[in-house]
C-alpha positions in Angstrom: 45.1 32.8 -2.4 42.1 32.4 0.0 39.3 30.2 0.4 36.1 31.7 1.8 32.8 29.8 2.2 29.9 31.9 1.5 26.4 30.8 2.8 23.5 31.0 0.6 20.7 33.5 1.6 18.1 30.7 2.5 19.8 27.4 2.6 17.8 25.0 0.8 17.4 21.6 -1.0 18.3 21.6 -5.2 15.3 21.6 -7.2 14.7 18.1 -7.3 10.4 18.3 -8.1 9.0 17.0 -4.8 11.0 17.4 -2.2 10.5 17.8 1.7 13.4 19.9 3.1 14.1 20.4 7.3 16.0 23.4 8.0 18.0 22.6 11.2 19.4 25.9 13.4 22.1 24.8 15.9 21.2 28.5 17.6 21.7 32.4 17.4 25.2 32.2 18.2 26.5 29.1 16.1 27.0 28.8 12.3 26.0 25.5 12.2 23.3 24.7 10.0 21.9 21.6 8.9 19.4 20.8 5.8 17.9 18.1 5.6 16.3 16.6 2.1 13.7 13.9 1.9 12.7 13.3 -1.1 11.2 12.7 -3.8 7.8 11.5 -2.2 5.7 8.9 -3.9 2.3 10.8 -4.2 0.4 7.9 -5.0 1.2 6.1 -1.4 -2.1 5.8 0.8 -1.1 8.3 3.6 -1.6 11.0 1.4 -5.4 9.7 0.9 -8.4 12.3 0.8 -12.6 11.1 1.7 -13.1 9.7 -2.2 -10.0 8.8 -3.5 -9.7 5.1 -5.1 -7.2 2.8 -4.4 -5.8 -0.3 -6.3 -4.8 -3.3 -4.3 -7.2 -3.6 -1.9 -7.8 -7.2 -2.6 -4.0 -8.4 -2.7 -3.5 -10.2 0.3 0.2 -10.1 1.4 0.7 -8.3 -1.4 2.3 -4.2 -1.0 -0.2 -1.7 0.2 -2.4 -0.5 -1.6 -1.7 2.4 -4.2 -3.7 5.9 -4.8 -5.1 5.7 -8.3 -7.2 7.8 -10.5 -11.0 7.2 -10.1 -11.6 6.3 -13.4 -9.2 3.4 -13.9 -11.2 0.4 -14.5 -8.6 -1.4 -11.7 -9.7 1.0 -9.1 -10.7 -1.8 -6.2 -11.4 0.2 -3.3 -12.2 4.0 -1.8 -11.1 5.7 1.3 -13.8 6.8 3.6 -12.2 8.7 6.5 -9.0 10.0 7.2 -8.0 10.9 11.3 -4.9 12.6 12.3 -3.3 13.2 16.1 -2.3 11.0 18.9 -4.6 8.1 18.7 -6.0 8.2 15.4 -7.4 4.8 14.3 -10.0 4.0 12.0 -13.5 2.5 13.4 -14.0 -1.2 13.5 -14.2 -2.9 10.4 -18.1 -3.3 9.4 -17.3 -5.8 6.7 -14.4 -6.6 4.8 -12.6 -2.8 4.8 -9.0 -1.5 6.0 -6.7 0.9 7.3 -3.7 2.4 7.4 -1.8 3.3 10.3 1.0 5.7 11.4 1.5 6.2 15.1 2.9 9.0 17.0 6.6 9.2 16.5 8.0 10.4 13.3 4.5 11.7 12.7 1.7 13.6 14.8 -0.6 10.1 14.0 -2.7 9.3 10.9 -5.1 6.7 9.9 -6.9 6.3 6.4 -9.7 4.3 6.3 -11.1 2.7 2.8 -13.6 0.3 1.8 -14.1 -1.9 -1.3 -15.9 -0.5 -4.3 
């Protein structure tokens, strides 16, 4: 009897809901071929802010970051205003008590969300 490995047409993650999946090619001539599965994502984390999304938390000093939450809940304690991506993305100087945050170059291209209190 004899063994044969058979690679799948496009080699992917399992469907797992939200998941981020890197498809590594070693090159033309190899077989080797890595995937990569990151995941699931927690949609509700501040770097995936939009201009008039609310945030709870705002106020929670050395407490976690704040969370993306639905407009309408009564917690809501803050809103982001700007969001800048690329090398050297930062939000503008605090004009009052507001925040930010931060991913630099690296792992990432660069992002900064700004938000303000409601």
């Amino acid at each position: 009897m004899r063994t044969q490995h058979v690679e799948p047409k496009a080699p992917q993650c399992p469907d797992g809901g939200d998941v981020n999946a890197v498809v590594v090619h070693a090159g033309s001539t190899t077989d080797l071929r890595v995937v990569v599965c990151l995941g699931p994502a927690n949609r509700q984390h501040l770097g995936y802010g939009k201009p008039g999304d609310c945030l709870i938390g705002f106020g929670a000093a050395g407490g976690p970051a704040p969370e993306l939450v639905d407009c309408a809940d009564p917690a809501a304690d803050a809103t982001v205003t700007e969001v800048h991506r690329g090398a050297g993305a930062e939000c503008p100087r605090p004009v009052r008590a507001s925040g930010g945050f931060t991913l630099k170059p690296g792992a990432s291209a660069g992002l900064a969300v700004c938000y303000v209190p409601l």
